[in-house]
C-alpha positions in Angstrom: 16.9 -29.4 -37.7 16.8 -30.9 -41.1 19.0 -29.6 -43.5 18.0 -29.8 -47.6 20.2 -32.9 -47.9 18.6 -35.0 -45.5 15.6 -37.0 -46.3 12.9 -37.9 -43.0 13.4 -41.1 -42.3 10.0 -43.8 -42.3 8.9 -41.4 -44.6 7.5 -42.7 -48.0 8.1 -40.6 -51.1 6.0 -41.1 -53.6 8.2 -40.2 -57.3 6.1 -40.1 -60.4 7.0 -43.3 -63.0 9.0 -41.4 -65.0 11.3 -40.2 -62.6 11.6 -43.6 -61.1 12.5 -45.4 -64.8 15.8 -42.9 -64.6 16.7 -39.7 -63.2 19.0 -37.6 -65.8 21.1 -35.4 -63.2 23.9 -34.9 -65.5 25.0 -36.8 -68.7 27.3 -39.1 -66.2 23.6 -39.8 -64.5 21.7 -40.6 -67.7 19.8 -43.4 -67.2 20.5 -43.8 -63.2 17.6 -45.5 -61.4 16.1 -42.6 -58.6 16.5 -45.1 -56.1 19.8 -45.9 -56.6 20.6 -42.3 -56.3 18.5 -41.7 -53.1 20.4 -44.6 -51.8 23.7 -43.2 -52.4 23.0 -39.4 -50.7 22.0 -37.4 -53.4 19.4 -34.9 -52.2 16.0 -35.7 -53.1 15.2 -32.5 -54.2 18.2 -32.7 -56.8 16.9 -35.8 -58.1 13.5 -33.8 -58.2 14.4 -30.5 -60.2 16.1 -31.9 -62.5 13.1 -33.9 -64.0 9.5 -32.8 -62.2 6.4 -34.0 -63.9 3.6 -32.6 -62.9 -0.1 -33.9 -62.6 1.2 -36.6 -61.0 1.6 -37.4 -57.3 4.8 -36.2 -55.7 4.4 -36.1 -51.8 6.0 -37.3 -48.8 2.7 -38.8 -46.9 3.4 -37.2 -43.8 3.4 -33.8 -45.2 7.0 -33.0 -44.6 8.2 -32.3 -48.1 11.5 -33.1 -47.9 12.2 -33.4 -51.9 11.8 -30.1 -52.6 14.6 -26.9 -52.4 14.5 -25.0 -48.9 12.5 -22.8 -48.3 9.8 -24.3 -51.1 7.3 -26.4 -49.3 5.1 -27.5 -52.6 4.9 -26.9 -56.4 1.8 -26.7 -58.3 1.7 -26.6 -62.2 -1.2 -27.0 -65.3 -1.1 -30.5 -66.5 1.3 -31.1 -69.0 2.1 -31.4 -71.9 0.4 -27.8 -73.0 -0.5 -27.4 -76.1 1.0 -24.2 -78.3 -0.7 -21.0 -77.7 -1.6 -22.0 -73.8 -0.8 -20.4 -70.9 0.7 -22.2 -68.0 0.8 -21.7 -64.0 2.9 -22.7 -61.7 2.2 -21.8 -58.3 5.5 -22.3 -55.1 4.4 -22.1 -51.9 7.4 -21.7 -49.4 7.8 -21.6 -46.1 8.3 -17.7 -45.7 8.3 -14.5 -47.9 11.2 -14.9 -50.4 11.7 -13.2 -53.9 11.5 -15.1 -56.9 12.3 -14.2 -61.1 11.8 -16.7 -63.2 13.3 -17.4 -66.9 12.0 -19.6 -69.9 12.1 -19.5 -73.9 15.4 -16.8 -73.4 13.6 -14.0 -71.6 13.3 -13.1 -67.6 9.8 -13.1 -66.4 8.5 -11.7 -62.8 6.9 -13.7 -60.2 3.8 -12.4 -58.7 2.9 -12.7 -54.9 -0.7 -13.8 -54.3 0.1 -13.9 -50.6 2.7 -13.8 -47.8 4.3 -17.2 -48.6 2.6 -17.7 -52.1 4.1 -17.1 -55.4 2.5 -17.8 -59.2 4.4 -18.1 -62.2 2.6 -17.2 -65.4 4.3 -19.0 -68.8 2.3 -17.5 -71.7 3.1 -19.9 -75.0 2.9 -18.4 -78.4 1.1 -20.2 -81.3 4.8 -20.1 -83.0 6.3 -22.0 -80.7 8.1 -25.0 -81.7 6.8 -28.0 -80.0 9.5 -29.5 -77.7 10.7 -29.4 -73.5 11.7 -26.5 -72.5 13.5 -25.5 -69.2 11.4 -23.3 -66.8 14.0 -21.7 -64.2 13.2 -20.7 -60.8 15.3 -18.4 -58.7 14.0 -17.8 -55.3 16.0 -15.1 -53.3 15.6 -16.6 -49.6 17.5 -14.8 -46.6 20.4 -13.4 -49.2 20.9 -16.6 -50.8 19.6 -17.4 -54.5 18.1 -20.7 -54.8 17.8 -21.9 -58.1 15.9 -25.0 -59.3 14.2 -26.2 -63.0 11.6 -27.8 -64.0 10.5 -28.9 -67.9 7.4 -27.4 -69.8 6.3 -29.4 -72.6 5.0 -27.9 -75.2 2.8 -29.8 -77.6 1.9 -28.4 -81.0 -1.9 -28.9 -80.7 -4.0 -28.7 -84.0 -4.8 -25.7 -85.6 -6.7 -24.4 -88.8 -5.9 -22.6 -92.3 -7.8 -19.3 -93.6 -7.8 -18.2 -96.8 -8.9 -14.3 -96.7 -9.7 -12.6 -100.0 -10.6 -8.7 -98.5 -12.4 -6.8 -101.4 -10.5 -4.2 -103.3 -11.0 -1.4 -100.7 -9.1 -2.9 -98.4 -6.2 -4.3 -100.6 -4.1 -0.9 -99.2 -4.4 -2.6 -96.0 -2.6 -6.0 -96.8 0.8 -4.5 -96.7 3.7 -6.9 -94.9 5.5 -3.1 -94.2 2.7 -2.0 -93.1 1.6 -5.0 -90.7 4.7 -5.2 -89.1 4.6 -1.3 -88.4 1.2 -1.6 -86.4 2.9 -4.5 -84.8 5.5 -2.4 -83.6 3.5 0.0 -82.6 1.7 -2.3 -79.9 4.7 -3.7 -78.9 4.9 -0.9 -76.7 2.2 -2.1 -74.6 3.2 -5.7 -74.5 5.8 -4.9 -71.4 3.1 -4.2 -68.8 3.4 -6.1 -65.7 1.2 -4.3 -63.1 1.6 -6.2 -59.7 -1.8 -6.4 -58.4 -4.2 -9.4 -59.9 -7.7 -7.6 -60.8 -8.8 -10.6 -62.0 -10.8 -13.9 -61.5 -10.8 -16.9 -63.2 -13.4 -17.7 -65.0 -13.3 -14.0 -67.0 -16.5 -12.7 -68.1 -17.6 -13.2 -71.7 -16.6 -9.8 -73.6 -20.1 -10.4 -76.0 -22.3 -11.8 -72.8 -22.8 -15.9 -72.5 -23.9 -16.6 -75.9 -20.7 -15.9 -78.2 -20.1 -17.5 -81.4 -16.3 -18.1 -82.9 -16.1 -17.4 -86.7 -12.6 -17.5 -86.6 -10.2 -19.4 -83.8 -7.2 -18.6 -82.2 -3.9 -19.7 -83.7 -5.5 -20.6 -87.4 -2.9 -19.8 -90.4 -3.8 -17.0 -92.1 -3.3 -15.9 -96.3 -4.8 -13.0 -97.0 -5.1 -13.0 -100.9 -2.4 -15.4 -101.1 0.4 -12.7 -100.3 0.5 -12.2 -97.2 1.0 -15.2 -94.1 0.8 -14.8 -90.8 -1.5 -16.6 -88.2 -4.6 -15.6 -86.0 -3.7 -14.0 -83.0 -6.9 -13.9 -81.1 -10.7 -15.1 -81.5 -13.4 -13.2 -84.0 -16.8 -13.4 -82.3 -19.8 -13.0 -84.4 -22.1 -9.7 -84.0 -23.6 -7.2 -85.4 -22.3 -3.4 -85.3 -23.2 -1.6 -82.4 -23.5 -4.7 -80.1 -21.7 -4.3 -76.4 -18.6 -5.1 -75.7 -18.2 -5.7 -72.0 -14.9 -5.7 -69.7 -14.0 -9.4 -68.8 -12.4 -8.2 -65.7 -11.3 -4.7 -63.6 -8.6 -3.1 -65.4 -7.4 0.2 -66.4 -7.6 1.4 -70.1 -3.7 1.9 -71.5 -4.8 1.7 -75.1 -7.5 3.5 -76.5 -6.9 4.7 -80.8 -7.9 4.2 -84.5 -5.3 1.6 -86.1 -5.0 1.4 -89.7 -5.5 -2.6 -89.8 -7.1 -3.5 -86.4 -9.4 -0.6 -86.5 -10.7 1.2 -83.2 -8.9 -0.4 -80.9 -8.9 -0.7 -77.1 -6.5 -2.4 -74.7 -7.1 -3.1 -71.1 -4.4 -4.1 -68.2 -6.0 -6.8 -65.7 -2.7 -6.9 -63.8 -0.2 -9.6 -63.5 0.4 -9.5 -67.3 -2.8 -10.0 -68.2 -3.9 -7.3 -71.2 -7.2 -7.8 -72.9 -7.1 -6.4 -76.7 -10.1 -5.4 -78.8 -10.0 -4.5 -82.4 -12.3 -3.5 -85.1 -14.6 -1.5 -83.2 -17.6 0.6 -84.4 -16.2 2.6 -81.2 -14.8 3.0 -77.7 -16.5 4.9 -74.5 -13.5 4.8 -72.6 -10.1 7.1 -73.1 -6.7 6.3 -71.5 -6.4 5.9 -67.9 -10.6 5.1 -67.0 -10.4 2.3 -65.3 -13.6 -0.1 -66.0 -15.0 -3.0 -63.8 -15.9 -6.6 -64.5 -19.0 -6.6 -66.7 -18.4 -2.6 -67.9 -19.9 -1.6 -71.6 -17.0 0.3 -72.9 -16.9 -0.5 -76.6 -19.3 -1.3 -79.2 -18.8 -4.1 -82.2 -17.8 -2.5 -85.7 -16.3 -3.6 -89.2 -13.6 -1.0 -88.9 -9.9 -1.6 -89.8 -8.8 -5.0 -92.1 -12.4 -6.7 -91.9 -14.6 -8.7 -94.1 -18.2 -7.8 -91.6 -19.2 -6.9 -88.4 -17.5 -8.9 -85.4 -15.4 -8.6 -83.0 -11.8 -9.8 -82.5 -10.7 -10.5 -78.6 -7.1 -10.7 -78.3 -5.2 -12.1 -74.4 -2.2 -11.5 -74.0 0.2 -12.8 -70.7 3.2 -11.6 -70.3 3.0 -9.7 -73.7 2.5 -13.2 -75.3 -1.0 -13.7 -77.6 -2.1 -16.6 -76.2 -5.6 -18.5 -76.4 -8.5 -16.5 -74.4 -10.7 -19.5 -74.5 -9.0 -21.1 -71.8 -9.2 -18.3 -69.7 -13.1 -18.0 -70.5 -13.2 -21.9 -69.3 -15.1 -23.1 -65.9 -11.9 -24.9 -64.9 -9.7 -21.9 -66.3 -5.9 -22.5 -65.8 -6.5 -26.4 -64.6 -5.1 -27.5 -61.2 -4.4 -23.9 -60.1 -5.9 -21.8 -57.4 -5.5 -18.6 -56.8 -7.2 -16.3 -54.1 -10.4 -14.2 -54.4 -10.0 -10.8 -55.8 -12.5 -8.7 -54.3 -12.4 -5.7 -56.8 -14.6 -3.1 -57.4 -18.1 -4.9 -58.5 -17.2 -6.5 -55.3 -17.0 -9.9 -56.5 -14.7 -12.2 -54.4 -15.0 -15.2 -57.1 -16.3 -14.9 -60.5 -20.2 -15.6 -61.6 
């Protein structure tokens, strides 16, 4: 039987370039060559965790994946780096059901089970976030035993815009800093859901239909007037009032009020941290607790709230993160990952 410290023997391993220029175990094994280390019996997987870049080949040919911590049998991750305001995946597969919690940027995150032996990780990165590496801890619970292994997520600062907003006079009451971050607080109570079950595929469905136009991006710097900062926390879509507003996925409906600055406003679980928020609308059909399928009218487009016209602003959040929707509305979606059918409701195993 082999144990985690043993390597198969006449089996090639494959390390990506940067691992093989120097693996950085400790500071007394900066600059180490990997091979010099795998030479001298330290475990591959050690040599591994410490450094893991992902979208590049890390395999043992023969399929027995000796490098990696017992009982994980292969890690899948988005490429890298990621820019600001992306989410990324990371999917383990091991080689029977463990429990898993996982930690990055100072806050404990769950792991969801898509499967007996299957476990994703879901790292939602704020538009805020200061560009850099950042440890991505993995504690898998095997058998009573914690294993515990890291691997980087590099976060680049991607390229975002500037707004200048100047609201007409009716709505100067509403660009209030005390006032903003109130509302904020307010649906910070709704930024801890993390409902188990996935009700959601990837690609999501356009909330506006197929044909949506983006007058303001996720992520751009905001001044509204010139007194107040802040940046864009979702995407404004162009339409007129009235216009549907369509469900981008099953959910249930834990939000549903009139907000002084974002207007009618609806939020919508999806599972596994994923919460859809819209704001400004003319109005919702739906209360709390209706749940609402893939491709569901249950809102209409309005100029309610702070806003300069009609539209509609689309807000994703992941693990209580705002995060860019676009690459959630993408045919790729989360690049690299794949995740299994959910058959919900429209009965839809994979998304049109």
């Amino acid at each position: 039987m082999m144990s985690i410290d043993t390597l198969v023997e006449s089996v090639e391993l494959r390390l990506p370039e940067r691992l093989a220029k120097a693996a950085l175990l400790a500071p007394s094994g900066a600059g180490v060559p990997a091979g010099a280390l795998l030479a001298n019996g330290v475990p591959a997987w050690r040599v591994v965790s410490r450094d893991l870049v992902t979208g590049q080949s890390l395999v043992l040919v023969q399929g027995v994946n000796g490098c990696l911590p017992y009982p994980v049998t292969s890690i899948a991750m988005t490429p890298q780096p990621l820019e600001r305001g992306r989410t990324a995946a990371v999917v383990i597969e091991t080689q029977h059901m463990t429990f898993c919690r996982a930690t990055y940027f100072g806050r404990a995150e769950r792991c969801y089970r898509d499967g007996a032996t299957r476990l994703v990780i879901l790292v939602g990165v704020s538009a805020l976030e200061e560009p850099g590496t950042y440890p991505l801890e993995v504690t898998l619970v095997s058998g009573g035993a914690d294993v515990t292994f890291s691997v980087p997520l590099e976060v680049a600062a991607g390229h975002y815009g500037f707004q200048f907003i100047d609201p007409p006079p009716r709505l100067s009451s509403l660009m209030d800093a005390e006032l903003m971050a109130s509302e904020a607080a307010h649906l910070a109570r709704w930024r801890g859901f993390r409902s188990p079950s996935r009700q959601w595929n990837l690609p999501l469905a356009p909330p506006l239909g197929p044909l949506m136009s983006i007058s303001a991006d996720y992520g751009d710097r905001r001044s509204y007037g010139g007194s107040v900062n802040g940046y864009h926390s979702g995407i404004d879509y162009r339409a007129w009032t009235g216009h549907p507003v369509m469900a981008p996925a099953d959910g249930v409906v834990v939000m549903s009020e009139a907000l002084e600055m974002r207007g009618n406003a609806v939020l919508i679980d999806h599972g596994w941290g994923l919460v859809t928020g819209y704001w400004h609308l003319s109005r919702a059909l739906v209360q709390v607790g209706d749940t609402v399928s893939r491709g569901q009218v249950f809102a209409e487009v309005g100029n309610t709230g702070l806003s300069t016209g009609s539209h509609l602003h689309w807000e994703v959040w992941v693990n209580g993160v705002s995060v860019d929707g676009k690459q959630f509305l993408a045919p790729v979606g989360l690049e690299g990952i794949e995740l299994s059918p959910y058959v919900g409701s429209t009965g839809a195993g994979v998304a049109q």
